[in-house]
TORSERO-77365 format. One record per residue (C-alpha): residue in three letters; x, y, z. Coordinates in Angstrom, 1 decimal, decimal comma, padded with zeros to 4 digits. Layout:
   rest        u        v        w
    ALA        X        Y        Z
...
This chain:
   rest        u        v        w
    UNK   -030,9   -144,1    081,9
    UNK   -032,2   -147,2    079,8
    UNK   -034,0   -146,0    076,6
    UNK   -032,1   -143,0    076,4
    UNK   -029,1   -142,0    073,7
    UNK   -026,0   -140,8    074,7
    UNK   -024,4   -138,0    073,2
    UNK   -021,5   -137,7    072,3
    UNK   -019,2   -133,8    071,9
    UNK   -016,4   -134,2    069,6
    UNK   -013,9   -131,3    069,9
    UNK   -013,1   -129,4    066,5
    UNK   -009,1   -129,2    066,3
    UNK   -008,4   -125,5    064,6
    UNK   -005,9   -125,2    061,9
    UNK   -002,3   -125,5    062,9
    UNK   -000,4   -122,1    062,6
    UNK    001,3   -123,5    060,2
    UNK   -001,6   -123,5    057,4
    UNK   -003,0   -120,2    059,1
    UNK    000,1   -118,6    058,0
    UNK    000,0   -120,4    054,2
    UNK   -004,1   -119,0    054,0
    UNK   -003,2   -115,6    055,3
    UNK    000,1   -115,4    052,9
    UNK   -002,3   -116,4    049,6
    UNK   -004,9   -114,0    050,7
    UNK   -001,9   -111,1    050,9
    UNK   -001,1   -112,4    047,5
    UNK   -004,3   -112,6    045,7
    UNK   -004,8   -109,1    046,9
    UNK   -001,3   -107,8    046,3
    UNK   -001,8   -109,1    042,4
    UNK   -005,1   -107,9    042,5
    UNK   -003,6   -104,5    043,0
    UNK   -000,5   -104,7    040,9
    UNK   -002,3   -105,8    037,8
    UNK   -003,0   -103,3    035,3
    UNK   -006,6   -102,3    035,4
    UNK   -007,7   -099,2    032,6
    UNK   -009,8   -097,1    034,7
    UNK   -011,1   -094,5    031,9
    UNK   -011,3   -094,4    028,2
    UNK   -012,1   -091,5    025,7
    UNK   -013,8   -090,4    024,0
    UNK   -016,7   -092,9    024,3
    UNK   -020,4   -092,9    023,2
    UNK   -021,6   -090,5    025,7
    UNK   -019,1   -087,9    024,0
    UNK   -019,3   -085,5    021,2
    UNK   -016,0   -086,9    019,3
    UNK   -014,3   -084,9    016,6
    UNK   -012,7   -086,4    013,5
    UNK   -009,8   -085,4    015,1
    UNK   -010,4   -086,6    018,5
    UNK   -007,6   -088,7    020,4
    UNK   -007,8   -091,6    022,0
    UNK   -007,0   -091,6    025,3
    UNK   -006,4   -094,5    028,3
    UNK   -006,1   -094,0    031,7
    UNK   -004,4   -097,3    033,6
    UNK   -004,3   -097,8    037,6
    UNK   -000,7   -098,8    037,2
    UNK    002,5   -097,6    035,2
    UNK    002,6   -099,5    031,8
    UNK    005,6   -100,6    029,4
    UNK    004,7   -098,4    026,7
    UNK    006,0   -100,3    023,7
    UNK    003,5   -103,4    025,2
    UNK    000,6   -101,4    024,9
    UNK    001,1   -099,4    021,7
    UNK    001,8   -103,3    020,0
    UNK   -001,6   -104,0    021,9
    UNK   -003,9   -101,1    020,7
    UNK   -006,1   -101,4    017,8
    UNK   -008,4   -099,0    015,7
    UNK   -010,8   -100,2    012,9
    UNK   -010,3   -098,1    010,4
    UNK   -006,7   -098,2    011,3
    UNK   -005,1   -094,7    010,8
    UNK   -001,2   -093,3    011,8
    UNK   -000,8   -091,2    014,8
    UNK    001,6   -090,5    017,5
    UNK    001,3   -091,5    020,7
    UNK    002,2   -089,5    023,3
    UNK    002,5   -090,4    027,5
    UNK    001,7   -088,4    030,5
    UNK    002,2   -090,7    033,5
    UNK   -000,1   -093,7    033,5
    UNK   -002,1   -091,8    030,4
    UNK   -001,3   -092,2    027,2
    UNK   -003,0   -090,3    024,3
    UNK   -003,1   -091,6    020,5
    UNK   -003,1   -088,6    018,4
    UNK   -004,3   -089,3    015,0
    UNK   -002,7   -087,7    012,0
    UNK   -005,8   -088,2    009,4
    UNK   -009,1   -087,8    010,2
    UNK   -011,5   -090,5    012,0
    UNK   -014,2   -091,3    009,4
    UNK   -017,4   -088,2    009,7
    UNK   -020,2   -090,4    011,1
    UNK   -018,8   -093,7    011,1
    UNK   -018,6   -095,8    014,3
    UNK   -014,6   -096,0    015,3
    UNK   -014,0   -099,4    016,9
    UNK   -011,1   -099,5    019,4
    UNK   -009,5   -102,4    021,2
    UNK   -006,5   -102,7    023,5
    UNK   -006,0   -106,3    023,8
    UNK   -005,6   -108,6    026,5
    UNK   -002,1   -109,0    027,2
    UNK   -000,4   -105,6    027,4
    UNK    002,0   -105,4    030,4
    UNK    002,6   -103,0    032,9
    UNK    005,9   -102,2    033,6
    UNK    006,2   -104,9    036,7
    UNK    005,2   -107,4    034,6
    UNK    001,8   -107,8    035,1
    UNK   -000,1   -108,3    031,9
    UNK   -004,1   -107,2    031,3
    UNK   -006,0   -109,9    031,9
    UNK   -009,1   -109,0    029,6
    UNK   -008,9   -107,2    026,4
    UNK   -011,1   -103,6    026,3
    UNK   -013,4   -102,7    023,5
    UNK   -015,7   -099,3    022,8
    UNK   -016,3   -097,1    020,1
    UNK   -017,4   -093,6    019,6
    UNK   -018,4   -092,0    015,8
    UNK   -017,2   -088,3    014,7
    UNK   -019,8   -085,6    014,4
    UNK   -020,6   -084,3    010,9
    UNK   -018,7   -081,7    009,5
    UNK   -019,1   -078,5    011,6
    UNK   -018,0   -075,0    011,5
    UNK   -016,9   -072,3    014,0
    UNK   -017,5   -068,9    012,9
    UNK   -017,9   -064,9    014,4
    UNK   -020,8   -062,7    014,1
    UNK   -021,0   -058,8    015,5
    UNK   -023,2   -058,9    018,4
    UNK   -024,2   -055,1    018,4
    UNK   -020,5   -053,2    019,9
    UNK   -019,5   -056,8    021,0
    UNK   -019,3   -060,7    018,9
    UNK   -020,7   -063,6    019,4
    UNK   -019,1   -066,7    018,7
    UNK   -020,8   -069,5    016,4
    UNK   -021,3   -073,5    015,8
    UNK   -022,5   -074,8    013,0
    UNK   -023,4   -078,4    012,0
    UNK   -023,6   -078,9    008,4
    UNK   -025,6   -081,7    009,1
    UNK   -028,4   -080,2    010,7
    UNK   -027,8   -076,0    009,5
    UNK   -029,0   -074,9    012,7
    UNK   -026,8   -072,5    014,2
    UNK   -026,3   -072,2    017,9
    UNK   -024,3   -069,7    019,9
    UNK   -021,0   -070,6    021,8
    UNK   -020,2   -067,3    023,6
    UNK   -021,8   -063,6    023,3
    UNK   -019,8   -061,0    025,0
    UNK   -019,6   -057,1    024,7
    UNK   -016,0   -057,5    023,8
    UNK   -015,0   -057,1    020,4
    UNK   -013,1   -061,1    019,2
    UNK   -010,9   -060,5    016,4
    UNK   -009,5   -063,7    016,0
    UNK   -009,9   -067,3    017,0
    UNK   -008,2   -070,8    016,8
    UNK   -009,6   -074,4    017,2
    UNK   -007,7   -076,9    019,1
    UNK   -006,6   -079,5    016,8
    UNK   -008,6   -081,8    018,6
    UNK   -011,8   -079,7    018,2
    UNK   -012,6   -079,7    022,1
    UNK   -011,5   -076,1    022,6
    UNK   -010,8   -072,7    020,9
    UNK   -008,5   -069,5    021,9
    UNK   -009,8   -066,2    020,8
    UNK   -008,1   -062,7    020,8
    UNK   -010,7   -060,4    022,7
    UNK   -010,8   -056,8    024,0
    UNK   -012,7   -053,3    024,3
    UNK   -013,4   -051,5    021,2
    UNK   -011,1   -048,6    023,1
    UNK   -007,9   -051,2    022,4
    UNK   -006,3   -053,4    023,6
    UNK   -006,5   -057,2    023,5
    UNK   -006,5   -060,8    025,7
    UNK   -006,5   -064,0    025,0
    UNK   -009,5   -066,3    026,6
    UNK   -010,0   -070,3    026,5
    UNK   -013,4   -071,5    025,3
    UNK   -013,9   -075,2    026,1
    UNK   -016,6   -076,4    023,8
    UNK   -018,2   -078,5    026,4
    UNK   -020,4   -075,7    027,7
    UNK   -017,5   -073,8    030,1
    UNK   -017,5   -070,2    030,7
    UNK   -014,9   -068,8    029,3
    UNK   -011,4   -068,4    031,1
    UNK   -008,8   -065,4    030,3
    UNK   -005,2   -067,6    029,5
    UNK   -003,3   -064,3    029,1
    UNK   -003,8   -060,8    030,6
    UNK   -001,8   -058,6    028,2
    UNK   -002,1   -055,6    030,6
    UNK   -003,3   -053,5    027,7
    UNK   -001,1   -054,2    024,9
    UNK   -002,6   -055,9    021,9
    UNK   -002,6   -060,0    021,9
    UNK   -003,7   -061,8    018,8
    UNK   -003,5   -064,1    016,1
    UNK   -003,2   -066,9    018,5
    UNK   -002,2   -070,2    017,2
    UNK   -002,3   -073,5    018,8
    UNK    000,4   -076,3    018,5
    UNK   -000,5   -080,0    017,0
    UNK   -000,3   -081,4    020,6
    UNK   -002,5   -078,3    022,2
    UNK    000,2   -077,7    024,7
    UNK    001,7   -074,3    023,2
    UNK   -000,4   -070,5    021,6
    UNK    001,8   -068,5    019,6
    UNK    000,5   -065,5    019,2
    UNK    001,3   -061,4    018,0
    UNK    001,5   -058,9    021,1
    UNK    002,3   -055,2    020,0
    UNK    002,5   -051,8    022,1
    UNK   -000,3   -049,5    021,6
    UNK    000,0   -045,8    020,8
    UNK   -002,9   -043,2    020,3
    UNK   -002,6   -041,7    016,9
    UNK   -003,3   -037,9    016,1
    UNK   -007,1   -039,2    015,5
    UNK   -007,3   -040,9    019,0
    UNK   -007,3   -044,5    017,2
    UNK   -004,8   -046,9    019,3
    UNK   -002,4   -048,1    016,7
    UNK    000,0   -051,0    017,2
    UNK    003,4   -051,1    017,3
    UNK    006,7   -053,1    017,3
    UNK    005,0   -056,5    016,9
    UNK    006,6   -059,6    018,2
    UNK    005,3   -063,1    017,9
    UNK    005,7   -065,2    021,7
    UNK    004,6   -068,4    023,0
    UNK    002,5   -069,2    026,1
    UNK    002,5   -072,8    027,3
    UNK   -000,1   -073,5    029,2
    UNK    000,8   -076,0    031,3
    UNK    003,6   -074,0    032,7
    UNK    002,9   -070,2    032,2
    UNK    005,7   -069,7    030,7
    UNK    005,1   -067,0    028,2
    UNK    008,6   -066,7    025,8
    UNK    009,0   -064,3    022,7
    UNK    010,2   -065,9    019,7
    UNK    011,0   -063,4    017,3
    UNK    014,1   -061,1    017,5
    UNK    013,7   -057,9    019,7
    UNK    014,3   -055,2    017,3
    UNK    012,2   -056,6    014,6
    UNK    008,9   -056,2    013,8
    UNK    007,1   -060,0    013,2
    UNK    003,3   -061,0    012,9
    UNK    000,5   -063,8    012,1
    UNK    002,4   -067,2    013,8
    UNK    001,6   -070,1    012,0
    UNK    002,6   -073,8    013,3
    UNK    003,8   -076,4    010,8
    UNK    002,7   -080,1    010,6
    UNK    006,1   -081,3    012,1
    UNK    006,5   -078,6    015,0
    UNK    008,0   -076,0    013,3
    UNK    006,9   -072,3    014,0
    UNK    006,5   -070,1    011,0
    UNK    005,9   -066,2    011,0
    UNK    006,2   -063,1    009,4
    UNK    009,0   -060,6    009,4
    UNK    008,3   -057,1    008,1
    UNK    011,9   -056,0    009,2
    UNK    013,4   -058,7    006,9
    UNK    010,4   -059,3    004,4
    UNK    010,7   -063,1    004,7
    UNK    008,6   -065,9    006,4
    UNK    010,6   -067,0    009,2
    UNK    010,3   -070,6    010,3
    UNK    011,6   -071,8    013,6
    UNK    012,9   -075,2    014,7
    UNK    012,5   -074,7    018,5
    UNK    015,1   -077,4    019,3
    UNK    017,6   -074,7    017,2
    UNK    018,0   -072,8    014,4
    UNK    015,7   -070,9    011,5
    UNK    015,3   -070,9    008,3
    UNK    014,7   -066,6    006,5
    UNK    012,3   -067,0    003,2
    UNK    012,4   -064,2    001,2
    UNK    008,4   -062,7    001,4
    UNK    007,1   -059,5    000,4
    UNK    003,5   -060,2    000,2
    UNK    003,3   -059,1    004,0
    UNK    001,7   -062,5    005,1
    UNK    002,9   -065,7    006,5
    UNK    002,9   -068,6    004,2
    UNK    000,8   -071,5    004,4
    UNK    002,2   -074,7    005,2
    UNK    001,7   -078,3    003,2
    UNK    000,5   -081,1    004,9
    UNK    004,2   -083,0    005,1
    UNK    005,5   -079,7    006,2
    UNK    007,8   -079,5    002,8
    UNK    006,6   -075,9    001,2
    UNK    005,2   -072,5    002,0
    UNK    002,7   -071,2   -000,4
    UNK    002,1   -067,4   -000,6
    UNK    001,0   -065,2   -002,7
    UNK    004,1   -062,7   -003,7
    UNK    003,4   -059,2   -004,9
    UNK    005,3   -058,4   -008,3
    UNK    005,3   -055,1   -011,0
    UNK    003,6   -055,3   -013,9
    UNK    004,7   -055,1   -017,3
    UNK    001,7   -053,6   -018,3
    UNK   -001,5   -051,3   -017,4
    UNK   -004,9   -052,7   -017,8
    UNK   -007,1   -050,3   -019,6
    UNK   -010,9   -049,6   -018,7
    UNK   -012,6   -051,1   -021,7
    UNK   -016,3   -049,0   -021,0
    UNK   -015,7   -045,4   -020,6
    UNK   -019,5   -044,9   -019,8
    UNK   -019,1   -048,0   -016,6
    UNK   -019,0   -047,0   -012,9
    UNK   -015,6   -047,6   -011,1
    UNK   -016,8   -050,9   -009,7
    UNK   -017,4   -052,5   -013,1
    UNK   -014,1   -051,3   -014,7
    UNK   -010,4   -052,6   -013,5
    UNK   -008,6   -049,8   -012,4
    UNK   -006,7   -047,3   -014,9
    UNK   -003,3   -048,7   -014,4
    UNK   -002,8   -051,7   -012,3
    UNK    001,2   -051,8   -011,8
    UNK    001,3   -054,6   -009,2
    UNK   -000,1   -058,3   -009,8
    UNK    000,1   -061,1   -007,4
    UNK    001,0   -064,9   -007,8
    UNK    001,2   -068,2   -005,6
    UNK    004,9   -068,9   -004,9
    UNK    005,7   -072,4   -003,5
    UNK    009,3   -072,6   -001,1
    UNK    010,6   -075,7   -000,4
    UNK    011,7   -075,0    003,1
    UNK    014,7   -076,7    002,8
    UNK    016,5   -075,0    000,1
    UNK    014,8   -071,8   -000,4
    UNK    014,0   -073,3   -003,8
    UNK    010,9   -070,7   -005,4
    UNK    008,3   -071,6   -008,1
    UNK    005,9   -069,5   -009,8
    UNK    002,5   -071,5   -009,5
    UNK    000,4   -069,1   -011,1
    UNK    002,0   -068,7   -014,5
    UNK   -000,7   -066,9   -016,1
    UNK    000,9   -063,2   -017,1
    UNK   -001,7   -060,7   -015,3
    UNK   -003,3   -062,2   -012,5
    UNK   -004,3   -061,7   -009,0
    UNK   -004,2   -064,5   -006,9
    UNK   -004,6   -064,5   -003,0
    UNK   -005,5   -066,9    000,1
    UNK   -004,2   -070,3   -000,6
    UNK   -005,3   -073,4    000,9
    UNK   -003,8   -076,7    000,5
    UNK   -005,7   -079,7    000,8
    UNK   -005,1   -082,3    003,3
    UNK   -003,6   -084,7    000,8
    UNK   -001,4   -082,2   -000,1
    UNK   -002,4   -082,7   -003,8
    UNK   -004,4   -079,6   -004,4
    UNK   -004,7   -075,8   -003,4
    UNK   -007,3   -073,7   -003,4
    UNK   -007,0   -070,1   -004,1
    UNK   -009,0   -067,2   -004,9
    UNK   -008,5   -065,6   -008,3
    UNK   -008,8   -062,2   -010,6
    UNK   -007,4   -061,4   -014,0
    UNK   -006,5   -058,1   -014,3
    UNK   -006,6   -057,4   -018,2
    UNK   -009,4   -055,2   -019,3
    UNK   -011,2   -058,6   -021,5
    UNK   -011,4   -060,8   -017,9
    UNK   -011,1   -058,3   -015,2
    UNK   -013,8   -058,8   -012,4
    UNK   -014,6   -056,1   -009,5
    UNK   -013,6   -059,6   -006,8
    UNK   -011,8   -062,6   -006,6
    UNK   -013,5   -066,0   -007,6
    UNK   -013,1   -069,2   -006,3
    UNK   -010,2   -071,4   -008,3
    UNK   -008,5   -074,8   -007,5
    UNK   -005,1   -076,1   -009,0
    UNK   -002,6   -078,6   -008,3
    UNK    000,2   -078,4   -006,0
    UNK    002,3   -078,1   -008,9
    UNK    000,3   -075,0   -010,4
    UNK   -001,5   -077,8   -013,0
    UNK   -004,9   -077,9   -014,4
    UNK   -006,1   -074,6   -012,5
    UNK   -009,9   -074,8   -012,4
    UNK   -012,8   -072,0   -011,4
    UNK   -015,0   -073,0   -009,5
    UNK   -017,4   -070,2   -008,5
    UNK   -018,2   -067,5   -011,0
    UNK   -020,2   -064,4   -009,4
    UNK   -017,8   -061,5   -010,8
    UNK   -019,1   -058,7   -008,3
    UNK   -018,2   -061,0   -005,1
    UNK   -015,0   -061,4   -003,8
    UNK   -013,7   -064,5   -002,4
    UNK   -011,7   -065,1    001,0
    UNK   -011,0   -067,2    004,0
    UNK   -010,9   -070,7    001,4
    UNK   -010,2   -073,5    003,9
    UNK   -010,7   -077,4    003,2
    UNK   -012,5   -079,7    005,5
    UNK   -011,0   -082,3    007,2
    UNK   -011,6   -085,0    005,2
    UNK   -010,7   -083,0    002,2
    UNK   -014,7   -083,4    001,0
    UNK   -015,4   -079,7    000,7
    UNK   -014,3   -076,0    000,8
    UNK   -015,2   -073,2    003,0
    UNK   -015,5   -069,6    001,8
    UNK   -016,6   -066,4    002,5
    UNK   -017,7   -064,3    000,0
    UNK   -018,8   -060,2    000,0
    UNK   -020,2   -057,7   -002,6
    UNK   -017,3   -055,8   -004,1
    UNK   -020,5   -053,8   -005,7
    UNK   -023,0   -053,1   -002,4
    UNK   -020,7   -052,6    000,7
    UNK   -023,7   -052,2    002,8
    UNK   -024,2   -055,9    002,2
    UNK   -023,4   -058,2    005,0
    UNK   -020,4   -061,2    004,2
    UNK   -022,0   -064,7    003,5
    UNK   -020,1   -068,0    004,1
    UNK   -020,5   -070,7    001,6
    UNK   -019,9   -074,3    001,4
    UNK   -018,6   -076,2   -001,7
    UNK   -017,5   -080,1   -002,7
    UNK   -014,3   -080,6   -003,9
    UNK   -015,5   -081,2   -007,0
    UNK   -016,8   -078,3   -007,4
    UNK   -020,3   -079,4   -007,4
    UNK   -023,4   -078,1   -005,0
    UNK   -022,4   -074,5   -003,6
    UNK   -024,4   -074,0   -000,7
    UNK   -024,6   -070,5    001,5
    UNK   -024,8   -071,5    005,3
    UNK   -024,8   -068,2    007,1
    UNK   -025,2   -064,3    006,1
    UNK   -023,2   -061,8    008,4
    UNK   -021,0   -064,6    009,7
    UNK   -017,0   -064,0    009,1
    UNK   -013,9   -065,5    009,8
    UNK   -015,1   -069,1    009,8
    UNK   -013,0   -072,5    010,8
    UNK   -014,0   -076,0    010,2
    UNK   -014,2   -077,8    013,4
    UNK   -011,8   -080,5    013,4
């Protein structure tokens, strides 16, 4: 019709097969890479985490990784050494020193580390999580039953971890700080062991010893393995279970698999893990430390002190404190003192530190002074300096307890560093960091008095009591 537009349909020709195929195939691709390139899923710890100066670092990818690529790629500011370790597409940076106490730890695992198809991470990830304070783990009696305790020495306030009607005898921290394993059982006798994650958990039995007597435990650097002393029980002529034919085993946890270490017809107690894996304990049959390559082989060191000896940092000497005859009696100087002010009328046996060099069986006498008692060594992290407690037994120095001394690894320059004559001194451990010592001190004078456990700098400076009636303490790595 005239004044009217036509219109005009054009038909829209669709894509040939050809490029539907080439857009379908990119798409497949795109996602395919998108899939195959290494994503990290989950770090740790992170700020929402209570991190310990010993806490690892842990990465969780969506793919399998070339581990070389991503250890070259992974970063920590303060940089410390460690050992990484791999459980499927997990890996875990253990450190061997301590993350800095309340210091912000930077980590970053740059862009570019390659899974092991190729693939590389496309964007570097960053986070950061800061060590608590120092803390401590400690036990308290809880009427017939314990309680288990954390302290912050930041803060002082206690708060409790676990209160049960069982009686805990020992306890261990998990070199990572996130757990402990405790030796628990009825005051009849008799003894489990029980997992406390620190995160709040209940606790969970790891190891029903059907009752026989578990303790001691003692966790491995990499958490995996408790060693631990398990003895029969017999009922003396007095009722009392008493222990019998100790052996030391060793329950991993990831597989159940509980194995005993020691020989069968010997009696051995208090394991004690070394810094390079080794397993030391103590064999009343031989009267040596034992210590145990589990790949093969051990090593006897002749021990009479009845204790296992305390490893150095590098894992090169045992320190214990060996038992020895005096040549002479120390006298009671005031006949008109009470027994506890006066040593006793002849003191035949002494004690002093004796450092083993593993390797060779190699002794030295750290202690050097003629007539002294010297007990509980600790070393400190450095490995430059033990800790001991101390008491002269001649009639002009002699003391009713122990006081607080520290020395250097070769025996040099020994030092006293607490000087209350009617306490004795025990349980000496170093923190961490190697900025202070932990003690627990009781009234050689007043049993009736309850233990106290103190805090002191290296240096000797600023004692400071934290807790009264608390025993047994740990520092929390």
């Amino acid at each position: 019709m005239p004044g009217q537009s036509k219109l005009t349909f054009h038909r829209r020709r669709s894509p040939s097969p050809l490029v539907l195929g080439l857009i379908g195939f990119g798409v497949a691709l795109c996602a395919v890479a998108l899939v195959a390139t290494p994503r990290v899923l989950a770090v740790q710890p992170d700020r929402s985490q209570e991190a310990s100066s010993y806490s690892p670092v842990v990465i969780t990818f969506s793919t399998a990784m070339d581990r070389a690529s991503v250890e070259s790629h992974l970063h920590t500011d303060p940089e410390v050494g460690g050992l990484d370790e791999w459980e499927g597409r997990t890996m875990r940076f253990l450190p061997s020193q301590p993350w800095p106490v309340g210091r912000a730890v930077e980590v970053t695992l740059q862009a570019g580390a390659r899974a092991q198809n190729g693939l590389p991470l496309v964007l570097s990830v960053r986070w950061s999580f800061t060590p608590a304070s120092l803390r401590i783990v400690y036990l308290a009696r809880n009427g017939a039953g314990s309680q288990l305790l954390l302290l912050p020495l930041q803060t002082g306030s206690s708060r409790t971890l676990l209160q049960t009607g069982l009686l805990i005898h020992e306890f261990a921290a998990s070199p990572t700080g996130d757990f402990v394993v405790y030796s628990a059982g009825p005051a009849s006798g008799g003894s489990d062991l029980y997992q406390l994650d620190l995160n709040g958990s209940s606790p969970v039995r790891i190891l029903d010893c059907q009752g026989e007597e578990c303790r001691y435990p003692a966790i491995s650097r990499d958490g995996t393995q408790i060693a631990y002393q398990r003895a029969h029980l017999s009922q003396s002529a007095g009722g009392i279970p008493t222990a019998e034919n100790a052996r030391v085993w060793i329950l991993n946890e990831a597989t159940g698999e509980d194995t005993a270490v020691s020989e069968f017809d010997h009696d051995a107690r208090t394991p004690a893990w070394g810094p390079q894996g080794w397993l030391a304990y103590y064999d009343q049959t031989s009267a040596a430390t034992v210590v145990v390559d589990l790949r093969g082989g051990r090593t006897y060191v002749p021990d009479s002190s009845g204790s296992v000896g305390n490893w150095s940092p590098d894992g090169k000497y045992l320190i214990f404190p060996e038992i020895q005859l005096a040549q002479a009696t120390a006298q009671a100087t005031d006949a008109s003192a009470s027994p506890a002010e006066t040593p006793p009328a002849a003191s035949l046996f002494y004690s002093h530190l004796i450092r083993v060099t593993v390797a060779t069986n190699e002794m030295e006498d750290l202690s050097k002074s003629p007539i002294v008692e010297d007990a509980s060594p600790a070393l400190s992290p450095d490995g430059k300096r033990i800790a001991f407690a101390r008491k002269y037994l001649d009639p002009l120095h002699w003391t009713p307890g122990r006081q607080l001394w520290v020395m250097g690894i070769d025996g040099a320059d020994p030092e006293p560093f607490t000087n209350a004559p009617d306490y004795n001194i025990s349980s000496i451990l170093w923190s961490p960091d190697g900025s202070s010592l932990l003690f627990v001190r009781f009234d050689e004078t007043d049993p009736s008095q309850p233990p106290e456990i103190w805090t002191i700098q290296a240096n000797g400076q600023s004692p400071r009591r934290l807790v009264v009636g608390g025993y047994l303490p740990q520092w929390l790595p």
